[in-house]
C-alpha positions as CSV (number, residue, x, y, z in Angstrom):
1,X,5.7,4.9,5.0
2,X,4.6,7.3,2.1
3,X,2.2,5.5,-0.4
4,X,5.1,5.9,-3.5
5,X,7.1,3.7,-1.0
6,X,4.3,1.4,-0.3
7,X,3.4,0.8,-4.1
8,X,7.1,0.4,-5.0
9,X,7.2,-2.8,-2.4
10,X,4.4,-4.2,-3.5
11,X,5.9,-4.1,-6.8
12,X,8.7,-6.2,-5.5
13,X,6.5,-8.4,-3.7
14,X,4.1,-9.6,-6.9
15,X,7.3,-11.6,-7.8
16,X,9.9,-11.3,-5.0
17,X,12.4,-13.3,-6.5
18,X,12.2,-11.1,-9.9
19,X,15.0,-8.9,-10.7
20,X,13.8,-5.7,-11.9
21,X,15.5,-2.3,-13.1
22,X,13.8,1.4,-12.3
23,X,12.0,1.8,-15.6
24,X,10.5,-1.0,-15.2
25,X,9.8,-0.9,-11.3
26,X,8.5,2.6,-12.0
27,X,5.8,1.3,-14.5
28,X,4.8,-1.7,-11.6
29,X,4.2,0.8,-9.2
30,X,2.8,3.7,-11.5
31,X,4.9,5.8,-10.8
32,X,7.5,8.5,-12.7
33,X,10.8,7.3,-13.5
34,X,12.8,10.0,-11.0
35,X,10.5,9.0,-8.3
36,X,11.8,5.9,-8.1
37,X,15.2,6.1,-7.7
38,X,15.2,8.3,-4.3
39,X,13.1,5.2,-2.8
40,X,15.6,2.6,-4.2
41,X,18.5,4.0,-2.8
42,X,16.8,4.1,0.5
43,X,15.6,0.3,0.3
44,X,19.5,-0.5,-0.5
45,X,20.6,1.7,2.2
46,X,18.3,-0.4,5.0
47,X,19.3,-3.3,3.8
48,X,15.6,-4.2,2.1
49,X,17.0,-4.1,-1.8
50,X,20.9,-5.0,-3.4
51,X,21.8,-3.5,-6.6
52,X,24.2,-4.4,-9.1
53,X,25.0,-3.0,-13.0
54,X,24.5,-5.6,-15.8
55,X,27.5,-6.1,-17.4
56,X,26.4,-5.0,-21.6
57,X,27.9,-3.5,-23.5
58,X,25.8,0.0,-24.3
59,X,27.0,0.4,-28.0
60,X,25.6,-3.3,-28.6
61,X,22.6,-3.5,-26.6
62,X,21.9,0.5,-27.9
63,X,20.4,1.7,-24.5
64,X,22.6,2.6,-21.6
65,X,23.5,-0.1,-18.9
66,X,20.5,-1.0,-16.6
67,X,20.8,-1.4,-12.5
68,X,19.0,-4.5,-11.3
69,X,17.6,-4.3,-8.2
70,X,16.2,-7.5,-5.9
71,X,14.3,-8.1,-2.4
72,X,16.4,-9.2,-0.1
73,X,14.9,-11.6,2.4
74,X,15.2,-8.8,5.4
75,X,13.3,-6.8,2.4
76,X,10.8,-9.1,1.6
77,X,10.0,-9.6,5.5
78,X,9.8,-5.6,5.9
79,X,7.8,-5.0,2.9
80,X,5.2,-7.7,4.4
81,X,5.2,-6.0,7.4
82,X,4.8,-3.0,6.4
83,X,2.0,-3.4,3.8
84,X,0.0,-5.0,6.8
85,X,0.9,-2.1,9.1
86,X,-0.3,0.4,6.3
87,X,-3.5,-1.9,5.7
88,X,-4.1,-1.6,9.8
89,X,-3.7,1.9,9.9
90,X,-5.6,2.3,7.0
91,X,-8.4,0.6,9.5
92,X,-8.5,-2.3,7.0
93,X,-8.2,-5.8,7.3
94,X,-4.6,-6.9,5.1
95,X,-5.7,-8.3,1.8
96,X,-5.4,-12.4,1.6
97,X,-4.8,-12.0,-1.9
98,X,-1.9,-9.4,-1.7
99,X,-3.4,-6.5,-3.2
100,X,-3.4,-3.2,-2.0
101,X,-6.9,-2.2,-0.5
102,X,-6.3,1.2,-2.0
C-alpha cells in the first residue's frame, strides 16, 4: 500500500460517514488533485469506496458537477486494517488516537 493510498484512507477514516468529492479528499490527504483520482477508482473498483454524481445544475451552481465518494463498510474495515498493517511494518505500534505515526 503506497503512502498516497494510505493518506487518502485515513482521510476517509477522520469522518467515515462523510461524503467527500476529490478536491476536497485531495486537500485531506495533501495531496495533488490528479493523484487522487487513480486511487479512487481503485477503492471503488475493490469495493472499499461508491461513487455517485450530484445531481446540480453546472450553470447554477457555476462549477462543474462534483462526484461524491463514501467508505463503504468493507472500506472502512480495510482501511483499518491496513493502516495497522502499514503502522506494523513501519515497526510501530498503531496509534490509539488514529493518526498516522508518520
Amino acid at each position: 500500500m503506497t503512502t498516497p493510498r494510505l493518506l487518502v484512507l485515513r482521510a476517509f477514516l477522520d469522518d467515515p460517514t462523510r461524503e467527500r468529492y476529490g478536491l476536497d479528499l485531495a486537500n485531506a490527504a495533501g495531496l495533488e488533485p490528479g493523484t487522487i483520482y487513480p486511487i479512487l477508482v481503485a477503492f471503488e473498483n475493490a469495493g472499499w469506496l461508491r461513487s455517485w454524481q450530484e445531481q446540480v445544475d453546472p450553470h447554477l451552481e457555476g462549477r462543474p458537477r462534483r462526484r461524491y465518494y463514501a467508505l463503504t463498510a468493507e472500506g472502512a474495515s480495510a482501511a483499518h486494517d491496513a493502516l495497522a498493517d502499514n503502522a506494523r511494518r513501519r515497526g510501530r505500534r498503531a496509534n490509539p488516537t488514529g493518526t498516522l505515526a508518520w
